[in-house]
C-alpha positions in Angstrom: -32.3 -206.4 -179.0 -30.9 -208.5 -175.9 -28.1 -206.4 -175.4 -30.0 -202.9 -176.1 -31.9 -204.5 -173.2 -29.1 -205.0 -170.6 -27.2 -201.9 -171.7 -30.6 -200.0 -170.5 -30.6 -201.8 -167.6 -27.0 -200.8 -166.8 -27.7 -197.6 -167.3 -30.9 -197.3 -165.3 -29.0 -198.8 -162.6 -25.8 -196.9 -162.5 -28.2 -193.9 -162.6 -29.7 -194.8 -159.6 -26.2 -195.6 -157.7 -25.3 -192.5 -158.7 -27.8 -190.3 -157.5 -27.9 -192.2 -153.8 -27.0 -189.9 -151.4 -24.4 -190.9 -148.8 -25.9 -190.5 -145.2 -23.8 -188.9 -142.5 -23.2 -190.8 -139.8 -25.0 -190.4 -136.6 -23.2 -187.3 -134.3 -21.6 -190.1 -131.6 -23.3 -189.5 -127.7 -21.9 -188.3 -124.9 -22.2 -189.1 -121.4 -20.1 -187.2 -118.7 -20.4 -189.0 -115.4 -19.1 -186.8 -112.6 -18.3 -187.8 -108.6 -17.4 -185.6 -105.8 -14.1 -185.7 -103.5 -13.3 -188.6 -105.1 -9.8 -189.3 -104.6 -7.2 -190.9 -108.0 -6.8 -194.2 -105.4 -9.9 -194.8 -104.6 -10.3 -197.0 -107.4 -9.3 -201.1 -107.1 -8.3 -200.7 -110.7 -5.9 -198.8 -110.2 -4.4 -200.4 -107.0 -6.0 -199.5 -104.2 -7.1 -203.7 -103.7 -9.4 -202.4 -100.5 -11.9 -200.1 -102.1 -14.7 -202.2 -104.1 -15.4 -200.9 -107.4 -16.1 -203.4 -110.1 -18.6 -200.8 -112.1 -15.7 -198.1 -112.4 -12.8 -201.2 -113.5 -15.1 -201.7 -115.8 -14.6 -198.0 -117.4 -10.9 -198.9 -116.8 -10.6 -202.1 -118.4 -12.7 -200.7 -121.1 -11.0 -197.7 -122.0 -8.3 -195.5 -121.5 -7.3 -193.7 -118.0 -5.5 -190.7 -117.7 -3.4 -191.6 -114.3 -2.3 -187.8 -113.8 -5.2 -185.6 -114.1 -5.3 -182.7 -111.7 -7.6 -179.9 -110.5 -5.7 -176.2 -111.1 -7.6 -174.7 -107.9 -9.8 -172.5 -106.1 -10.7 -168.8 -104.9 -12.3 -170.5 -101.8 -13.1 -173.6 -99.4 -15.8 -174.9 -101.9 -13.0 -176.3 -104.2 -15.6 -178.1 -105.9 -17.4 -174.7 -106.9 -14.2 -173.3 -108.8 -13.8 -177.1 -111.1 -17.4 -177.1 -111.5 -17.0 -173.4 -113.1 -13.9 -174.0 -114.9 -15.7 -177.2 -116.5 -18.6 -175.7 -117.6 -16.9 -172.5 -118.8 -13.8 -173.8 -120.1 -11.5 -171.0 -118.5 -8.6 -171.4 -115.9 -9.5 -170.7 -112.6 -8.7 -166.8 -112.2 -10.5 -166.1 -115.5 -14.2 -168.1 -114.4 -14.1 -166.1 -110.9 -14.2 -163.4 -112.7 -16.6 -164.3 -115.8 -19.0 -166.5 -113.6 -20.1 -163.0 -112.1 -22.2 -162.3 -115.0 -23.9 -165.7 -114.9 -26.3 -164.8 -112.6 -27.3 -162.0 -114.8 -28.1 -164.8 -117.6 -24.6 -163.6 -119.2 -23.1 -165.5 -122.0 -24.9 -168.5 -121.3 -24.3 -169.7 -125.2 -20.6 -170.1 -124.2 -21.2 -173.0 -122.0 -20.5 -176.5 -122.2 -24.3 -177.3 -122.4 -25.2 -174.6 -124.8 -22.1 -175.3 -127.0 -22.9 -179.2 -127.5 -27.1 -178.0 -128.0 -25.7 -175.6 -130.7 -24.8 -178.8 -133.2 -28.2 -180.5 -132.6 -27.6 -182.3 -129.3 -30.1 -183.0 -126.7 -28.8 -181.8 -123.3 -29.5 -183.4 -120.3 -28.6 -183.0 -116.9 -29.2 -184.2 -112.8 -27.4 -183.7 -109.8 -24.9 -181.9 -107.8 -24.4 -178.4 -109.6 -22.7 -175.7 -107.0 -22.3 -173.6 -110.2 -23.7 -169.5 -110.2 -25.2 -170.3 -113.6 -28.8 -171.6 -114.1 -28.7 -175.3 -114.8 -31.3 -174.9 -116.8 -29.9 -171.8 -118.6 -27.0 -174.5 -119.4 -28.6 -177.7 -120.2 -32.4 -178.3 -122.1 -33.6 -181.0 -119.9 -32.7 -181.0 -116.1 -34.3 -182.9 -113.1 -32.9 -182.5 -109.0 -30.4 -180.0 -109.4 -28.8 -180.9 -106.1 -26.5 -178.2 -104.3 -22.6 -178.5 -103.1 -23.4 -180.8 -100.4 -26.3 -183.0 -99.3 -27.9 -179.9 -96.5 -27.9 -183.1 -93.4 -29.9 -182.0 -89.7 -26.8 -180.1 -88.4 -25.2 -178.6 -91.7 -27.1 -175.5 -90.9 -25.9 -174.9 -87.9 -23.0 -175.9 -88.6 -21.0 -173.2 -90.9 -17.3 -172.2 -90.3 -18.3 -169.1 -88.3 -20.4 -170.9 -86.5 -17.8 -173.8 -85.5 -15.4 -170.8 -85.0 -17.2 -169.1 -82.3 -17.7 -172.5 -80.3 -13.7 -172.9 -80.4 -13.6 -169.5 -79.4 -16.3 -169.9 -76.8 -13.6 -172.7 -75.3 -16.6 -175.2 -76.2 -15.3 -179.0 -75.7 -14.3 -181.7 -78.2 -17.8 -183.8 -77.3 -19.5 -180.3 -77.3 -18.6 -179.7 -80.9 -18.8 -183.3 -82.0 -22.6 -183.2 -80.8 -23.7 -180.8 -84.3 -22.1 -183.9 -85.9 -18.1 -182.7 -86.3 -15.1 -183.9 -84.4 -15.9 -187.4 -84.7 -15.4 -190.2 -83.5 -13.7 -189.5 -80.3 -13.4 -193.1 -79.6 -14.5 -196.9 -80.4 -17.4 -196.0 -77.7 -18.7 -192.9 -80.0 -21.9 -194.0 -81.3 -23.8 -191.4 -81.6 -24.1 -190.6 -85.5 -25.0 -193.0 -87.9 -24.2 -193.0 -91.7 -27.4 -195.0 -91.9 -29.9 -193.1 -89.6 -31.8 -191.4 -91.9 -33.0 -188.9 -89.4 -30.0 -186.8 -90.0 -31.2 -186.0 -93.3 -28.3 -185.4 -96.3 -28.4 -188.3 -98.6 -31.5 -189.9 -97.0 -33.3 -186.4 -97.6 -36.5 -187.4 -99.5 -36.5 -190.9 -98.7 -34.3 -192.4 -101.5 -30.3 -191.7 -100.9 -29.4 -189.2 -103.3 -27.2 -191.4 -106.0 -29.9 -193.6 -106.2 -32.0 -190.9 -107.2 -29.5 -189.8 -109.7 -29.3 -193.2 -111.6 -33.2 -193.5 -112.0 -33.0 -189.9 -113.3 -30.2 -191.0 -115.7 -32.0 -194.3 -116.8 -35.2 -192.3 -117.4 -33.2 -190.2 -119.7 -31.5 -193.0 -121.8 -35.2 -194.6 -122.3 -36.5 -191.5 -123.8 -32.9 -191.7 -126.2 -34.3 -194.8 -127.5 -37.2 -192.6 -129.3 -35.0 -189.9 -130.7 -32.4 -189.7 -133.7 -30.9 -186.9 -132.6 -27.4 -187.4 -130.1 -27.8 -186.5 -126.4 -25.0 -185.4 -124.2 -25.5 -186.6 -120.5 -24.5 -184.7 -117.5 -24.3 -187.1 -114.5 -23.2 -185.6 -111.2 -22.9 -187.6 -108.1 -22.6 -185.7 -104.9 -21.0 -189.0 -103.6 -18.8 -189.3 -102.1 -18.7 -186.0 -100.2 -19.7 -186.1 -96.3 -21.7 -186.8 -95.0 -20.0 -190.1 -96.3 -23.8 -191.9 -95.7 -24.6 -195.3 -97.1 -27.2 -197.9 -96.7 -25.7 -200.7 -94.5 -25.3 -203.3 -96.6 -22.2 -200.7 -98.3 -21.0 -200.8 -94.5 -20.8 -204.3 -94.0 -18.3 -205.1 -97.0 -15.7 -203.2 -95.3 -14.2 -204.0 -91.4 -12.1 -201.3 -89.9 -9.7 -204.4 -89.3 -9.1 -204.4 -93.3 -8.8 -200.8 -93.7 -5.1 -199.6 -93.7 -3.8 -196.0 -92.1 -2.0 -193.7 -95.3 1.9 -194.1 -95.2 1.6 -190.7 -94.9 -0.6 -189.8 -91.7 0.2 -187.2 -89.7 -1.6 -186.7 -86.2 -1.3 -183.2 -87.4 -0.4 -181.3 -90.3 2.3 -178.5 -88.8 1.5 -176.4 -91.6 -2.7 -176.8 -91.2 -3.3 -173.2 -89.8 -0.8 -171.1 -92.0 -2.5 -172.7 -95.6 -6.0 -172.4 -94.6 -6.4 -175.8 -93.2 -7.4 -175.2 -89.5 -10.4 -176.3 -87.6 -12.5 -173.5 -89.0 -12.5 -174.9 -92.4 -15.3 -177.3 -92.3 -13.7 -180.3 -94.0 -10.8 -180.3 -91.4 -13.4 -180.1 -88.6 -15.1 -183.4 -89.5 -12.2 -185.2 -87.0 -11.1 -184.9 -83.9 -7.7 -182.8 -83.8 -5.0 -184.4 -83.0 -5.9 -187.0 -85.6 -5.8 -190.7 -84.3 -5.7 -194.0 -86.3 -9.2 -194.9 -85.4 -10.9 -191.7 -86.5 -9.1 -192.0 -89.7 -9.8 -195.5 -90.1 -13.6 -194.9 -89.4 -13.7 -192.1 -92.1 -11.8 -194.1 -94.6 -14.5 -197.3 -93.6 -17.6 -194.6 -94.5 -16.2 -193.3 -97.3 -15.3 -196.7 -99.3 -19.3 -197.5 -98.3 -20.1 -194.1 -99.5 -17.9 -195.1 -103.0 -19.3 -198.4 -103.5 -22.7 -197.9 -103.1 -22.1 -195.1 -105.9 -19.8 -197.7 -108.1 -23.2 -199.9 -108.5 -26.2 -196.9 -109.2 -23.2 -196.4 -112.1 -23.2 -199.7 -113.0 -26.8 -199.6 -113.6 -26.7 -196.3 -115.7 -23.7 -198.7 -117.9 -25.8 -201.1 -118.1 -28.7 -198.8 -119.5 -26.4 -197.3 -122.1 -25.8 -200.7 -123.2 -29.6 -201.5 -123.7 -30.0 -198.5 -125.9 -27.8 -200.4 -128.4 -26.0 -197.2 -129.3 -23.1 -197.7 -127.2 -21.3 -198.3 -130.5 -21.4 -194.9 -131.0 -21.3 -193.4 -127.5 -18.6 -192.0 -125.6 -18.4 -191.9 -121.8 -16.3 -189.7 -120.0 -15.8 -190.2 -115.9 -14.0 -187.8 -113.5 -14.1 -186.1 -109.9 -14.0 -182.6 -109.2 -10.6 -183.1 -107.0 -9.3 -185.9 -105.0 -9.5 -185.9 -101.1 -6.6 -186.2 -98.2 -8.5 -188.8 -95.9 -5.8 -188.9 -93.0 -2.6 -188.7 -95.1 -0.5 -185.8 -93.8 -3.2 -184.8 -90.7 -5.5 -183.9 -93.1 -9.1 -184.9 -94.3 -10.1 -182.5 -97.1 -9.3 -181.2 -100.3 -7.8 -178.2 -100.2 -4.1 -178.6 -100.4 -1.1 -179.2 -103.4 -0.7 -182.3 -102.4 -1.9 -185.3 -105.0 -4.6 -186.8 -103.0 -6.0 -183.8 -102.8 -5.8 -182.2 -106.7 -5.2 -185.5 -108.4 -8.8 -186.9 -109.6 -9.0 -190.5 -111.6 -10.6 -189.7 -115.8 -11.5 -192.6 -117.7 -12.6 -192.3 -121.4 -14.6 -195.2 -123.4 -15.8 -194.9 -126.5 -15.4 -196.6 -129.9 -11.8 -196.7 -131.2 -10.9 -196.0 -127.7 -7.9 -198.2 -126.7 -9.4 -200.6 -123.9 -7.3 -201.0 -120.4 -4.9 -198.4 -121.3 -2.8 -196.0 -119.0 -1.5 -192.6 -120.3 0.7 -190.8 -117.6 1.4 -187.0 -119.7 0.1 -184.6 -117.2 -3.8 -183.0 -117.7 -6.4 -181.2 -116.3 -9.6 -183.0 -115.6 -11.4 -179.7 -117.2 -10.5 -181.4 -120.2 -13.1 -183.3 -120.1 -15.2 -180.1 -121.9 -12.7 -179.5 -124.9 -12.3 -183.6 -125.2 -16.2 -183.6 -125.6 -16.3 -180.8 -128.3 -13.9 -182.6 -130.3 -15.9 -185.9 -130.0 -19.0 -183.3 -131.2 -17.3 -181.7 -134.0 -17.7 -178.5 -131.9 -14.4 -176.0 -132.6 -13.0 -175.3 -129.7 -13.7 -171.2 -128.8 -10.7 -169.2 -128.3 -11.8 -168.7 -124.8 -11.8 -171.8 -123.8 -8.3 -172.9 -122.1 -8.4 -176.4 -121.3 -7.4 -179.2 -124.0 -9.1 -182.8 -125.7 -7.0 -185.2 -124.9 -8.2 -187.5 -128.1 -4.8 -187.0 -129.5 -3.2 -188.3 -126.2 -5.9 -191.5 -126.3 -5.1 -192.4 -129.8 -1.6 -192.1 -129.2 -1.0 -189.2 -132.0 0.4 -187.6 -129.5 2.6 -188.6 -126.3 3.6 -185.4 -124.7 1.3 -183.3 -122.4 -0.4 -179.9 -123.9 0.9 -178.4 -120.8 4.2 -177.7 -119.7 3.4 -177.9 -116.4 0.8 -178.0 -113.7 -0.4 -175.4 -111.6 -2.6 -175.0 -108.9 -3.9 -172.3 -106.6 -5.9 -171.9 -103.4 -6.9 -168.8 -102.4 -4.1 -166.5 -101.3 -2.4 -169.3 -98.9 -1.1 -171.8 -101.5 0.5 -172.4 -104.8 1.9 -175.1 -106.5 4.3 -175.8 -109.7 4.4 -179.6 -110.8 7.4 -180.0 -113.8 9.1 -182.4 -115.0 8.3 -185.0 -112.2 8.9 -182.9 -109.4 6.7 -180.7 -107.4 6.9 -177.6 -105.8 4.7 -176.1 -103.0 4.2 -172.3 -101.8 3.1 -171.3 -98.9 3.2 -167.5 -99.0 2.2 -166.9 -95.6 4.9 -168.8 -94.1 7.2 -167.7 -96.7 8.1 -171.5 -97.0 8.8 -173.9 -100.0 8.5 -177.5 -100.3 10.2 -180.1 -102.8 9.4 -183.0 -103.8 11.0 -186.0 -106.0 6.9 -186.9 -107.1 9.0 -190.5 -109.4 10.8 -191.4 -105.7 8.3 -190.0 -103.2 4.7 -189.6 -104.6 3.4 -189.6 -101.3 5.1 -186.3 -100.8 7.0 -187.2 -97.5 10.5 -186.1 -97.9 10.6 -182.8 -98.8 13.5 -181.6 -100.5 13.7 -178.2 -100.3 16.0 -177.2 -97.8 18.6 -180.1 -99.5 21.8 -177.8 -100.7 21.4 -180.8 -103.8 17.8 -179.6 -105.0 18.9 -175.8 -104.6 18.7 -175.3 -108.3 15.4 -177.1 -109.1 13.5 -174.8 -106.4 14.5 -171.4 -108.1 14.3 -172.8 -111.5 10.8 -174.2 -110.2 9.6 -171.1 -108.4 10.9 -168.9 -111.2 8.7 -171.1 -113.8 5.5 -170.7 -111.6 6.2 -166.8 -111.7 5.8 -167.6 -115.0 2.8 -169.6 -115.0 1.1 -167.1 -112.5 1.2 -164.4 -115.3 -0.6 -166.5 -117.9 -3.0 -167.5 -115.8 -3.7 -163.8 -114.6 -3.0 -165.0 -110.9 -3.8 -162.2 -108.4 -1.5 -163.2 -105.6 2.4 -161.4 -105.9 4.7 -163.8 -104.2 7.2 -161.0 -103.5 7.7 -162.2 -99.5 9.7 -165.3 -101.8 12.3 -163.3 -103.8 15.6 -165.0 -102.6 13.9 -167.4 -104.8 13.4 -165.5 -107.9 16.6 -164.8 -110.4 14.3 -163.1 -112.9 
């Protein structure tokens, strides 16, 4: 009877095992974090010992960092408009100018980043800096202070390219043009804007600067996370650390113009500036005084590190948040900038040239089984960021969309770039080929190629091209960005460059 006893028992309990129903586990988060103009060394992580940024070493000691992630261009000055568009559309750059048209028709909305991650039961949310022709709140289901391209400070207004145009035209003066808040500083006497002087308006506008704004948006997000089962997904899009580089003071008074170094490769001018579109009419160039001096640079450099660090600790805080939540087990965190910025090196100050400071953008991933304080150096685009997010989602990747996930290259499956090579295109006065560690620059108005050695020279200052030695690698370059143009349904002919082309 005993036995009959424990048999039935056995059974009953087997039974029960049996039926238990395995429970999926919980669809990991996601949290993009995205800066503006923020440049791949402008990060004391990753060398650059006079920038402070312990929030962002903390993304690179705790996961892995893609060193070479680049931007693949623009149709205009806004660079930041064409990544934004290729990120939340997942097409290369000639293919969103022409698809983003339809966006502000509400077209094919469902094919966006947002849209895609909602469509697997996540809860979207988003705040800051858009600069994209689509809705934000056609994209994402919860969005606060969609801010635009740049924070809109007391002479912004006035102050478009035409407008700074006709005063050079009008044979206005250096002080003249420096007054709407440009061409400055002239000297070490120039005090006459203040990054902290909240009557010019940008950051300060509203009362709160802007990234501060953006974190308590962010932190009031992750508390309502705390009530939900389902997984959320996290845009986060600092407008720092565009100009007007504005921080509060105490930012200011880490940094002394005394510590601050000039690039290895300034330039007191670029001798290329007005042939690639980088003249005093494009507003980014017209923020200094032309020829560039070492103090101007140096002052720039001073707001922009204030601008960087006052943004590296409103991310700290958002970290910190994430942690509180206790899901960061299960939470991936993905950090990039929409393209670097020149800051002085070669005469220039913006971001709309081939070279590396200017395309190159740092991307961090952390999440769990991420590697921790681990470098990969295979070549991607920081657009990635969208197809690396639908893998982490369980999202397959449409057809449409270009860009890759780099999961394969964080888990070390895979070691070799998805891309053959890098390209990059602004407007119809650049284009660049990067291959096989060298780099390759077209300027089509000039009919001029530059070369360059990016293992011996990454700061791009001995150019090769004209070198009887490097003959060979410019056609087979400039033949392979023919190439390249094709696939990427490029609309500029570079026919004025044939001696280079043995197709």
């Amino acid at each position: 009877m005993k036995k009959l006893v424990v048999a039935l028992i056995m059974i009953a309990f087997v039974g029960c095992k049996s039926e238990k129903k395995e429970v999926p586990p919980t669809m990991p988060n996601v949290v993009f974090i995205f800066a503006d103009d923020l440049t791949y060394t402008a990060i004391s992580a990753l060398g650059n010992k006079e920038v402070k940024t312990p929030n962002l070493n903390r993304l690179v000691n705790d996961g892995t960092t893609f060193t070479h992630a680049y931007n693949m261009g623009a149709w205009n000055g806004a660079v930041c408009a064409a990544s934004r568009a290729m990120i939340i559309s997942g097409r290369s750059v000639w293919d969103v100018d022409k698809f983003r048209q339809g966006w502000v028709a509400g077209k094919d909305m469902d094919k966006t980043w947002g849209k895609l991650m909602e469509s697997v039961g996540y809860d979207t949310y988003m705040t800051g800096k858009w600069h994209v022709d689509a809705p934000a709140t056609s994209v994402f289901q919860h969005v606060e202070h969609v801010r635009p391209g740049m924070p809109r400070d007391s002479w912004s207004h006035m102050n478009t390219i035409p407008y700074i145009n006709k005063m050079i035209e009008e044979g206005k003066s250096e002080k003249e043009i420096k007054a709407v808040g440009y061409n400055r500083p002239l000297s070490e006497n120039d005090t006459t804007w203040s990054p902290t002087d909240m009557k010019y308006g940008g950051f300060w506008e509203g009362g709160k600067h802007w990234s501060e704004v953006l974190k308590d948006d962010a932190l009031g997000f992750i508390e309502q996370t705390k009530k939900s089962e389902n997984p959320f997904f996290m845009y986060l899009a600092f407008n720092a650390a565009h100009d007007p580089r504005q921080a509060p003071q105490k930012y200011l008074d880490m940094y002394s113009l005394d510590d601050i170094s000039v690039p290895d490769s300034f330039l007191p001018m670029y001798p290329f500036k007005d042939s690639i579109g980088n003249g005093p009419g494009l507003r980014d160039e017209a923020l200094a005084p032309f020829p560039r001096t070492e103090f101007a640079i140096k002052t720039h450099i001073h707001e922009y590190y204030a601008l960087i660090t006052h943004m590296d600790e409103q991310i700290g805080e958002i970290l910190d948040g994430l942690e509180a939540t206790g899901k960061m087990d299960n939470t991936y965190i993905i950090f990039t900038s929409d393209h670097g910025l020149a800051m002085g090196r070669h005469g220039l100050l913006g971001k709309q040239t081939q070279f590396d400071h200017s395309i190159r953008s740092p991307f961090m991933i952390v999440g769990p089984d991420v590697p921790k304080n681990k470098k990969v150096d295979a070549n991607i685009y920081l657009q990635d960021a969208m197809a690396t997010s639908l893998e982490i989602a369980g999202v397959e990747k449409p057809d449409y969309v270009f860009f890759n996930s780099v999961m394969d290259l964080v888990d070390g499956s895979r070691t070799k770039s998805h891309y053959e090579a890098i390209y990059n295109g602004y407007i119809n006065f650049q284009r660049m080929i990067r291959k096989d560690g060298f780099k390759l620059l077209v300027y089509p108005k000039l009919n001029k190629v530059l070369l360059f050695d990016m293992n011996k020279d990454p700061e791009e200052m001995n150019d090769l091209a004209e070198d009887p030695e490097y003959k060979t690698k410019v056609t087979e370059l400039f033949n392979s960005l023919l190439q390249l143009q094709k696939e990427m349904n490029d609309p500029l002919t570079l026919e004025s460059l044939d001696e280079y082309n043995t197709n």
